[in-house]
PDB file of N, CA, C, O and CB in Angstrom:
ATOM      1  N   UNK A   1     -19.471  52.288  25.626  1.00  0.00           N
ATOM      2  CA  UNK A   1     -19.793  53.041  24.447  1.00  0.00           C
ATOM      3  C   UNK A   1     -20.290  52.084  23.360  1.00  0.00           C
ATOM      4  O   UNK A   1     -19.719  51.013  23.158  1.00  0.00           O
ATOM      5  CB  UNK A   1     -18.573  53.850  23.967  1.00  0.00           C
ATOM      6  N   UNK A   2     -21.043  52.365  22.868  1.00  0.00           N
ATOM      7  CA  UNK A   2     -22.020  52.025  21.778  1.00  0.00           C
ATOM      8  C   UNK A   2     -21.377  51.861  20.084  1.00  0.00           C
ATOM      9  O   UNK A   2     -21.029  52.949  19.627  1.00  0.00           O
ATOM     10  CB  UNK A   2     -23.153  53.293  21.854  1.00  0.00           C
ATOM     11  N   UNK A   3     -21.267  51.182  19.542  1.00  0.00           N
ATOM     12  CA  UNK A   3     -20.481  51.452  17.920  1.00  0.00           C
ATOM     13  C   UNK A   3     -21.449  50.771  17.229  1.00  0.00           C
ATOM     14  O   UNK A   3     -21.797  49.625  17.513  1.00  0.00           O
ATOM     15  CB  UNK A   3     -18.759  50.741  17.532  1.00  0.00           C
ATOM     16  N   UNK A   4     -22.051  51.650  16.034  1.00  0.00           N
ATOM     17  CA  UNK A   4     -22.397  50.568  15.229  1.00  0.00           C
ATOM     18  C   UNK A   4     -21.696  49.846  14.031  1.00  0.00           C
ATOM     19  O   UNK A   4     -20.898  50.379  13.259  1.00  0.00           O
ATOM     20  CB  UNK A   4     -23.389  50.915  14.832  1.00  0.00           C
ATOM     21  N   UNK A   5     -22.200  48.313  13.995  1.00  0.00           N
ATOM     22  CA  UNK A   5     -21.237  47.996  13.478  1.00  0.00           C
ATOM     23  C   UNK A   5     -22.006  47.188  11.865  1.00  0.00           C
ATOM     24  O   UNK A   5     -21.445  46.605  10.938  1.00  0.00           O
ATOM     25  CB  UNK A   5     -20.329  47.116  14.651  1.00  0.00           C
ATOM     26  N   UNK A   6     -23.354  47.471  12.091  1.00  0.00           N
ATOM     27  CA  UNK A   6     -23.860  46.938  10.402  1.00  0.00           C
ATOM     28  C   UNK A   6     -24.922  47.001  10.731  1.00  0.00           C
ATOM     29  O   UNK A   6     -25.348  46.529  11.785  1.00  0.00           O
ATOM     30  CB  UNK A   6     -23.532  45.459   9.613  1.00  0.00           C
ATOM     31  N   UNK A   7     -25.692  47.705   9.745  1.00  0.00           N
ATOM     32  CA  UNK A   7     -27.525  47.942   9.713  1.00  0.00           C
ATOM     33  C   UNK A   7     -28.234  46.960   8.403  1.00  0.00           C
ATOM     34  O   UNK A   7     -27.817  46.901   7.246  1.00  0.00           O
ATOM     35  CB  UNK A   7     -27.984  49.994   9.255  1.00  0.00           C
ATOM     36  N   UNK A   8     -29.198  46.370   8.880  1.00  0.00           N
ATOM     37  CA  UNK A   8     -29.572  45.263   8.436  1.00  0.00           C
ATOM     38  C   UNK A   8     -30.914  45.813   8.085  1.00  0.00           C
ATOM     39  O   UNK A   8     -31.434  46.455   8.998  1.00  0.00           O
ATOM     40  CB  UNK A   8     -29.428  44.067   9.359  1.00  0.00           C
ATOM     41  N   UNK A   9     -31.843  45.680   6.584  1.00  0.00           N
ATOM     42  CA  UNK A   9     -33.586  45.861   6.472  1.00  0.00           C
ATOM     43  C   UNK A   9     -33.890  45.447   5.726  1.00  0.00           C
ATOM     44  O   UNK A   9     -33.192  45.499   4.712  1.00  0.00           O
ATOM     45  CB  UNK A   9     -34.306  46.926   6.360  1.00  0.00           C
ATOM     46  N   UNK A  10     -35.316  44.655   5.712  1.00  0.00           N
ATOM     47  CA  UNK A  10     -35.467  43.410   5.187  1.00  0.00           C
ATOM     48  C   UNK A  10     -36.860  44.106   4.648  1.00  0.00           C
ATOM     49  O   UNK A  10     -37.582  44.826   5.338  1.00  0.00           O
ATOM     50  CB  UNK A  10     -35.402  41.948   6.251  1.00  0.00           C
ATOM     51  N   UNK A  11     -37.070  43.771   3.387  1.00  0.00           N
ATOM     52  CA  UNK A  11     -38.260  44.613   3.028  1.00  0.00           C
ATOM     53  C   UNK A  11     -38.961  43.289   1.805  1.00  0.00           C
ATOM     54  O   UNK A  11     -38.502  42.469   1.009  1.00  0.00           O
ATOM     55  CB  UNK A  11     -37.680  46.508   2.224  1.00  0.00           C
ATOM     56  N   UNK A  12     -40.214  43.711   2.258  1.00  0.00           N
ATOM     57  CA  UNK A  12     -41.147  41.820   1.271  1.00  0.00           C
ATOM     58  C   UNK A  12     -41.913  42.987  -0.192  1.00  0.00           C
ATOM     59  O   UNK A  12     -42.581  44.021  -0.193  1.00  0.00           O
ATOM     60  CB  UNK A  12     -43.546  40.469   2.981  1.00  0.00           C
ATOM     61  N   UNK A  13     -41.392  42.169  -1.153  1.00  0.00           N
ATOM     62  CA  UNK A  13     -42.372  42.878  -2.140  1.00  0.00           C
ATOM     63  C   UNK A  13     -43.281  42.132  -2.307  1.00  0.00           C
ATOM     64  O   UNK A  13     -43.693  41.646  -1.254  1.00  0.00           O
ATOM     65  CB  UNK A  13     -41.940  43.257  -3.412  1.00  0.00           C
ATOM     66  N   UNK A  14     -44.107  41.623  -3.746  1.00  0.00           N
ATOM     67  CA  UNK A  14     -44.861  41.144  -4.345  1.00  0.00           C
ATOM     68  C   UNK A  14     -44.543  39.526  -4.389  1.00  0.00           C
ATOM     69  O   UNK A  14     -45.477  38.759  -4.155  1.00  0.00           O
ATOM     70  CB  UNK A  14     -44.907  41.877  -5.462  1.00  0.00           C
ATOM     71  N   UNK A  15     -42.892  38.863  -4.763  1.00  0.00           N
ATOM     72  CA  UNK A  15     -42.853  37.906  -5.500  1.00  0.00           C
ATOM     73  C   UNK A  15     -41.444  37.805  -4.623  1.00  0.00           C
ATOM     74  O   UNK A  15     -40.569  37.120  -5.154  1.00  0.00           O
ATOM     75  CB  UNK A  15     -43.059  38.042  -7.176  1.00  0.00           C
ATOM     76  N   UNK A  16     -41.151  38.359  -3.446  1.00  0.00           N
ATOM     77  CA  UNK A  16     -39.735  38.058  -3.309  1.00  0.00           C
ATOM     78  C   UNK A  16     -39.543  39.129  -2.010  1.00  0.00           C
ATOM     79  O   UNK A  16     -40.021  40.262  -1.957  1.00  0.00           O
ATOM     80  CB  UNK A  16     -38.722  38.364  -4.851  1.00  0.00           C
ATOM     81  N   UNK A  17     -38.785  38.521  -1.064  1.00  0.00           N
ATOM     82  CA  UNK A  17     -38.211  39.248   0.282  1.00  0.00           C
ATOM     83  C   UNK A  17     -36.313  39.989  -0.225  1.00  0.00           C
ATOM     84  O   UNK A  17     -35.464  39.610  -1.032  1.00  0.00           O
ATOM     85  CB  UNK A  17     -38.114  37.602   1.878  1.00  0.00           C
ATOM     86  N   UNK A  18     -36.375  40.958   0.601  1.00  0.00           N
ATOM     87  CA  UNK A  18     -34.750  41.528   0.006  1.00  0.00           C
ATOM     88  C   UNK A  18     -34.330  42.256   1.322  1.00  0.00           C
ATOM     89  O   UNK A  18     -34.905  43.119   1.984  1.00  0.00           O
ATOM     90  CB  UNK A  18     -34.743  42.850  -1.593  1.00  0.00           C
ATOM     91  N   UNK A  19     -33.245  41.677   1.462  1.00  0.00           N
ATOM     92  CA  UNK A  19     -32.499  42.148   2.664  1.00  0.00           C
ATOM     93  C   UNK A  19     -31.455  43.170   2.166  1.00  0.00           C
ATOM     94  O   UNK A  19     -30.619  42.564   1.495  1.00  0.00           O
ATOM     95  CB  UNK A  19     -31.786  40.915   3.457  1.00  0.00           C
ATOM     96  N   UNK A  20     -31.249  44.176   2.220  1.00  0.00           N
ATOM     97  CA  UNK A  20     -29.893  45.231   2.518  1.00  0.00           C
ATOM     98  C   UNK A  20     -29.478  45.724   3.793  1.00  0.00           C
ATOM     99  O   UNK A  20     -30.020  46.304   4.734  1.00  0.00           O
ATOM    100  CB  UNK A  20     -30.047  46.500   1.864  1.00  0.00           C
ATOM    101  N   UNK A  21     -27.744  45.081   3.371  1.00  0.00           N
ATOM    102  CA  UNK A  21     -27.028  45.114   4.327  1.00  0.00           C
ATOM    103  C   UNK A  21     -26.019  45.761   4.655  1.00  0.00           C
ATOM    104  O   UNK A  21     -25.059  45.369   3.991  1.00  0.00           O
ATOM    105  CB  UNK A  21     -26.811  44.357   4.441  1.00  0.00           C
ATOM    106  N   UNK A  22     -25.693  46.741   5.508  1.00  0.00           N
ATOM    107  CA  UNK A  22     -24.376  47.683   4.823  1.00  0.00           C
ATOM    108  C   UNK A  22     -23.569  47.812   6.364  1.00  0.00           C
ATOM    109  O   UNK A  22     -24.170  48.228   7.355  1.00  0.00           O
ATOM    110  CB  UNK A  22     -24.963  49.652   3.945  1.00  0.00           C
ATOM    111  N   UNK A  23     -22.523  47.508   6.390  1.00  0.00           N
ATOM    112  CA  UNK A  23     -21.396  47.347   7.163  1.00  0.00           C
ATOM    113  C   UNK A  23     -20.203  48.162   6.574  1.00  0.00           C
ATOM    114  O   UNK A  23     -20.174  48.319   5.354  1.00  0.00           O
ATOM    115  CB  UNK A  23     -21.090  45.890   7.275  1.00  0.00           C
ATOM    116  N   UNK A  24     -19.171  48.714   7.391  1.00  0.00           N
ATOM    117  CA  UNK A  24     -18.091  49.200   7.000  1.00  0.00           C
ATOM    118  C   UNK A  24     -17.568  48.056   6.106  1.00  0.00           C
ATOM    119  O   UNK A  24     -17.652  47.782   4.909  1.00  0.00           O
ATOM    120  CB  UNK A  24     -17.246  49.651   8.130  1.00  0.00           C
ATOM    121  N   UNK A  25     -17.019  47.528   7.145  1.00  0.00           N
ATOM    122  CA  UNK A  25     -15.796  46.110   6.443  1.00  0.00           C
ATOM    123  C   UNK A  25     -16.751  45.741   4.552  1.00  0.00           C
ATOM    124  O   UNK A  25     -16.246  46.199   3.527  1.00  0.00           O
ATOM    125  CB  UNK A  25     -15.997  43.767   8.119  1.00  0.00           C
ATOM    126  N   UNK A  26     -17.650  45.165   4.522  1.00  0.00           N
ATOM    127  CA  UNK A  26     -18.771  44.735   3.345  1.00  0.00           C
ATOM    128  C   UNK A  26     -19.484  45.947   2.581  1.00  0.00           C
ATOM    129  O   UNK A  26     -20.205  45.691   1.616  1.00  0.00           O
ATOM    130  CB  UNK A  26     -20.043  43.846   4.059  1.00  0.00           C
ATOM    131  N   UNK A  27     -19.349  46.857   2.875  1.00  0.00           N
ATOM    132  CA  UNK A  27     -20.126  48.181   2.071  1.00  0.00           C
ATOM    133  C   UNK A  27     -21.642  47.554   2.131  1.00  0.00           C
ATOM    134  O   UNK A  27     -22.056  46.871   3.068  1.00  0.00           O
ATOM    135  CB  UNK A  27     -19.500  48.536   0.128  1.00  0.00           C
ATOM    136  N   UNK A  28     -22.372  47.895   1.000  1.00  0.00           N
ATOM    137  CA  UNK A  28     -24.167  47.727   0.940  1.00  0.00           C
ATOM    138  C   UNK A  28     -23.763  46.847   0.123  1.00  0.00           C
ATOM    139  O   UNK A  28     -22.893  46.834  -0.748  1.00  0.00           O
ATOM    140  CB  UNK A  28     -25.455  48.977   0.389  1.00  0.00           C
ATOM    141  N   UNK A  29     -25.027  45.585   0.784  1.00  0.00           N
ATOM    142  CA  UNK A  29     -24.971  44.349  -0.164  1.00  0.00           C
ATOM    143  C   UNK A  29     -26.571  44.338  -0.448  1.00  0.00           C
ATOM    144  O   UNK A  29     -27.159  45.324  -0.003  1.00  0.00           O
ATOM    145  CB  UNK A  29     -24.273  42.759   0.604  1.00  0.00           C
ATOM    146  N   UNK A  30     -27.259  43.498  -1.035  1.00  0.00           N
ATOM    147  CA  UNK A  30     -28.532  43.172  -1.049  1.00  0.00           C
ATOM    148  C   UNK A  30     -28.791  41.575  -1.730  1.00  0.00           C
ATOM    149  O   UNK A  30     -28.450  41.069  -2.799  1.00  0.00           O
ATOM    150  CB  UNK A  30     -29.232  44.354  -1.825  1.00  0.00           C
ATOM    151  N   UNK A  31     -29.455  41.143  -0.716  1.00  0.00           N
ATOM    152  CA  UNK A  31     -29.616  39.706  -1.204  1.00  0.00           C
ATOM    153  C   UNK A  31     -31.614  39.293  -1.217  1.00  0.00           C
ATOM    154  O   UNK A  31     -32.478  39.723  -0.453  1.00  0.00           O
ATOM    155  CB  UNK A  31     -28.520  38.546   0.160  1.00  0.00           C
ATOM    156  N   UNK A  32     -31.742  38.393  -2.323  1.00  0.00           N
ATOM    157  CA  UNK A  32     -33.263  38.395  -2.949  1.00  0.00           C
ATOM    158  C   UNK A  32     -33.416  36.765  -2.560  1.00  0.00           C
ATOM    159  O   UNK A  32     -32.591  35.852  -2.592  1.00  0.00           O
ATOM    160  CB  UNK A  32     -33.450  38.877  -4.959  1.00  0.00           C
ATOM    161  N   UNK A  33     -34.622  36.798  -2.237  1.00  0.00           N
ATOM    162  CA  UNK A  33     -35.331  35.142  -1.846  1.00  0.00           C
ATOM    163  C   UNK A  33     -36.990  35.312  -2.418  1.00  0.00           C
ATOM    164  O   UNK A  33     -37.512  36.339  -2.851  1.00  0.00           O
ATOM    165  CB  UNK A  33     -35.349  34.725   0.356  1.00  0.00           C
ATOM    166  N   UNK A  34     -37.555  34.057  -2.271  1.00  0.00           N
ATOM    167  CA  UNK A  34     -38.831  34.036  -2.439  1.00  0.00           C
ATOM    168  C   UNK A  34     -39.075  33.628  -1.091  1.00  0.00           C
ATOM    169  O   UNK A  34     -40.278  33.642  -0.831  1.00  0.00           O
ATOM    170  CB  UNK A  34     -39.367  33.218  -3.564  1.00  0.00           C
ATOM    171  N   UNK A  35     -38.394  33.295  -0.214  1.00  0.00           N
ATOM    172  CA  UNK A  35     -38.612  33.228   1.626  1.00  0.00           C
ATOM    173  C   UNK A  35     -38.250  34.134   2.156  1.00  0.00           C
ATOM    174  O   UNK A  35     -37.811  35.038   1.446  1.00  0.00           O
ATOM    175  CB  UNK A  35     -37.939  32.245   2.486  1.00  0.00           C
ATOM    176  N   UNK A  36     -38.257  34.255   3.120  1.00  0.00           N
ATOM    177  CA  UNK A  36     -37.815  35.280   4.033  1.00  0.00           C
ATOM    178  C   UNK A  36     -37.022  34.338   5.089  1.00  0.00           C
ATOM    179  O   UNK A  36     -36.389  34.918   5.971  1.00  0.00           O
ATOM    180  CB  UNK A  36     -39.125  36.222   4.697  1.00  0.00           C
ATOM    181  N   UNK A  37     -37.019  32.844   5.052  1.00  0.00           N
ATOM    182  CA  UNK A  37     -36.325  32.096   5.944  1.00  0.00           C
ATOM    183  C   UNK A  37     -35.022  32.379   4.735  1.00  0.00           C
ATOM    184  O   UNK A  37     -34.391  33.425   4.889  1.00  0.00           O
ATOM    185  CB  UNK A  37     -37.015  30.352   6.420  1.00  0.00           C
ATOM    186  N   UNK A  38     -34.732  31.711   3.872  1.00  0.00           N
ATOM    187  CA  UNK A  38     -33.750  31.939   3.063  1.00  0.00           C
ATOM    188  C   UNK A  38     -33.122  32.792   2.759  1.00  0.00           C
ATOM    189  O   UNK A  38     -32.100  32.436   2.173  1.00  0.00           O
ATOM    190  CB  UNK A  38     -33.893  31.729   2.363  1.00  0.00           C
ATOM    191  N   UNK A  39     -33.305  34.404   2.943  1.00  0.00           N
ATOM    192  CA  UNK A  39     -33.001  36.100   2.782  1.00  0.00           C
ATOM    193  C   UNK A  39     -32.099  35.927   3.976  1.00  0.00           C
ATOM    194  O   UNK A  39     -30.884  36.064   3.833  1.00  0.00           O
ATOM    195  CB  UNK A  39     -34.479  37.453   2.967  1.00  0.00           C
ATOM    196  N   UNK A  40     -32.703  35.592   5.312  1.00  0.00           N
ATOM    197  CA  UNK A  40     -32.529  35.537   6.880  1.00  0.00           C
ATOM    198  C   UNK A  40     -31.202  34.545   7.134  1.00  0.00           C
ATOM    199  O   UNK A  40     -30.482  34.725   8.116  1.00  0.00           O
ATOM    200  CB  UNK A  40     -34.046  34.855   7.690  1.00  0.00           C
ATOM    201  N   UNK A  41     -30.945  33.484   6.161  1.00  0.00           N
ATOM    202  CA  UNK A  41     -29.526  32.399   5.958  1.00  0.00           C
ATOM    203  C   UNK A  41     -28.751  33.283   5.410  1.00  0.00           C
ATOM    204  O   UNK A  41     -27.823  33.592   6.157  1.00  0.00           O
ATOM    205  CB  UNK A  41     -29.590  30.943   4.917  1.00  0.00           C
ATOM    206  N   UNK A  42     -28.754  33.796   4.443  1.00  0.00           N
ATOM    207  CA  UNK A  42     -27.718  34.316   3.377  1.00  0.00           C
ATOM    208  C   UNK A  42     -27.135  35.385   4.508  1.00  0.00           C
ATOM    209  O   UNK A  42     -25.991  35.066   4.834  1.00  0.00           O
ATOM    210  CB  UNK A  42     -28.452  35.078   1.693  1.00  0.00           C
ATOM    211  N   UNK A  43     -27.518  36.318   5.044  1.00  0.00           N
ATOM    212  CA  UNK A  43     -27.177  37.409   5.931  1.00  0.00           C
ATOM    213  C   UNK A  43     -26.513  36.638   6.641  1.00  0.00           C
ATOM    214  O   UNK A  43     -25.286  36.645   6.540  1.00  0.00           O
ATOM    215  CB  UNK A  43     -28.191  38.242   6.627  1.00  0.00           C
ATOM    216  N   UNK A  44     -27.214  35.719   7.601  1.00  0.00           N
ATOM    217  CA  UNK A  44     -26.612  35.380   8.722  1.00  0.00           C
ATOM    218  C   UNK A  44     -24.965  34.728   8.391  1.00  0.00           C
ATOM    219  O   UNK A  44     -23.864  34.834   8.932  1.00  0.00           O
ATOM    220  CB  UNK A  44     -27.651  34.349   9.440  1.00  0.00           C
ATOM    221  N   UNK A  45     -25.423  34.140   7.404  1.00  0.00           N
ATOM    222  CA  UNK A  45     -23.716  33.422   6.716  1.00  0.00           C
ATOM    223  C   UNK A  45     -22.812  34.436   6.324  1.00  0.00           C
ATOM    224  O   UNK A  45     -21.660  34.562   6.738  1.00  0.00           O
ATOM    225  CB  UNK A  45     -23.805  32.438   5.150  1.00  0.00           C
ATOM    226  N   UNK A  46     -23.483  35.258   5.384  1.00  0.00           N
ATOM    227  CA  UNK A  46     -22.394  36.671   4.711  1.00  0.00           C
ATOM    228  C   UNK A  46     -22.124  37.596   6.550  1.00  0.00           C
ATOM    229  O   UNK A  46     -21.084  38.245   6.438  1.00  0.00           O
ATOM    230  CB  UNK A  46     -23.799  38.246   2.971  1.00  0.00           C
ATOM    231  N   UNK A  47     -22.472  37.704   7.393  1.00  0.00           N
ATOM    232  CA  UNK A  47     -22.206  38.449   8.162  1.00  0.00           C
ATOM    233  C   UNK A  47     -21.060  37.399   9.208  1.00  0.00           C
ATOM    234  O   UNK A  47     -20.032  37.797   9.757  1.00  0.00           O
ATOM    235  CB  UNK A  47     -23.600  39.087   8.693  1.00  0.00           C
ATOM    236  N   UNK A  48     -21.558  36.191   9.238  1.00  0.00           N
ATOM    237  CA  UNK A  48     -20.589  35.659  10.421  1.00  0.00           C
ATOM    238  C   UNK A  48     -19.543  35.515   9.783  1.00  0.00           C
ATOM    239  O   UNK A  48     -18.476  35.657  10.380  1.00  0.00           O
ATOM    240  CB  UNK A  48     -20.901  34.354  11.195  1.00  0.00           C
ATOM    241  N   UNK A  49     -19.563  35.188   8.369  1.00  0.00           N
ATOM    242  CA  UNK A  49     -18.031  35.112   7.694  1.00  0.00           C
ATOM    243  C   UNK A  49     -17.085  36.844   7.899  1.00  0.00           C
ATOM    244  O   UNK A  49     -15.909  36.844   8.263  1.00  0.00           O
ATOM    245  CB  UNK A  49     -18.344  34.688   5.610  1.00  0.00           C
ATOM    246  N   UNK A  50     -17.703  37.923   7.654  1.00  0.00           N
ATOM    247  CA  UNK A  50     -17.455  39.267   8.039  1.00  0.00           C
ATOM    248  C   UNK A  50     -16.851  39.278   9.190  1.00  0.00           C
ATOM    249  O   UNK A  50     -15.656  39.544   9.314  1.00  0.00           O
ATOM    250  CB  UNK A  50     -18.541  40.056   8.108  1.00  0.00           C
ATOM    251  N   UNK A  51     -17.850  38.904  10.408  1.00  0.00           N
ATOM    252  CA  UNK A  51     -17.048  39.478  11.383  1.00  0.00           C
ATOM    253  C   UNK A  51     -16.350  38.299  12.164  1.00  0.00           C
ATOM    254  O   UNK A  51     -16.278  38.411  13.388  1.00  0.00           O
ATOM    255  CB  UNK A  51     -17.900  40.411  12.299  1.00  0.00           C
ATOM    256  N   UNK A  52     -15.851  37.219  11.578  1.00  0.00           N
ATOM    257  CA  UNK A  52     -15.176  36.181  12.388  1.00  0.00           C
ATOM    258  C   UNK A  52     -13.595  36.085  11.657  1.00  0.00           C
ATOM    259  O   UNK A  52     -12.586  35.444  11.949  1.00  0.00           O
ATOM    260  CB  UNK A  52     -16.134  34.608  12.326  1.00  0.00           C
ATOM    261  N   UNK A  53     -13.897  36.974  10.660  1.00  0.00           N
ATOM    262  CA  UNK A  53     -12.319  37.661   9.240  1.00  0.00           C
ATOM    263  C   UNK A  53     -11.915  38.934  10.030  1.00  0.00           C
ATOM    264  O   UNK A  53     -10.772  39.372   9.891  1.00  0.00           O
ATOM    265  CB  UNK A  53     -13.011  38.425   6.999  1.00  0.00           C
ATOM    266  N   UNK A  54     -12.699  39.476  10.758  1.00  0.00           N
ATOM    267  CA  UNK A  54     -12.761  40.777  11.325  1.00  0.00           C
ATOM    268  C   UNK A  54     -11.609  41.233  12.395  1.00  0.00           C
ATOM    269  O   UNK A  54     -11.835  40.835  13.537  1.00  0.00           O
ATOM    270  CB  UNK A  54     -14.080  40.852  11.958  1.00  0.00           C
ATOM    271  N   UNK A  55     -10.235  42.112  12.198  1.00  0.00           N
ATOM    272  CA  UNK A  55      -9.917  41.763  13.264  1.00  0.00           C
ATOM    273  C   UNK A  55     -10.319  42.452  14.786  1.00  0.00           C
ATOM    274  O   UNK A  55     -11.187  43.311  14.943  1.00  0.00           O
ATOM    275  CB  UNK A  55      -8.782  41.724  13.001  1.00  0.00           C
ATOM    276  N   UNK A  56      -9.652  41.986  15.630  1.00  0.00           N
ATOM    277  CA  UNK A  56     -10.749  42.215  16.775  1.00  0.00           C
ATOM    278  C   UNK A  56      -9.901  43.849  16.976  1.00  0.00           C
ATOM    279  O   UNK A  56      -8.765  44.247  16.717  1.00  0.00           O
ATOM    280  CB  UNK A  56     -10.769  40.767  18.474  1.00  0.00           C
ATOM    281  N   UNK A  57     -11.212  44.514  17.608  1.00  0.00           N
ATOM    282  CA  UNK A  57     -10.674  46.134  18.195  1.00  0.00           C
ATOM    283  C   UNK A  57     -10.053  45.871  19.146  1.00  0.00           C
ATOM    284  O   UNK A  57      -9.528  46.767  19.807  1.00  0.00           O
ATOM    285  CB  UNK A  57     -11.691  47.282  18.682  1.00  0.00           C
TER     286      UNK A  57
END
């Protein structure tokens, strides 16, 4: 069986990339870069800290 467990979308404006992120455990976050490599760190860090605090099902 299938669970989801955090939906991730990364959207580029004019002057800046923005990721929103919304997980049970974290609610909706949104984080701003002028990269999209740097948008793509912040997630990856805010999420492994999430689910490695997470306890296991």
């Amino acid at each position: 069986m299938e669970e989801l467990i955090c939906s991730v979308e990364f959207l580029r404006g004019t002057a800046e990339v923005v990721a929103r992120v919304s997980s049970e455990a974290g609610g909706v976050r949104e984080y701003r870069s002028a990269t999209s490599a740097a948008v793509i760190e912040q997630v990856i860090n805010d999420l492994q800290e999430e689910f490695e605090s997470a306890p296991a099902s």
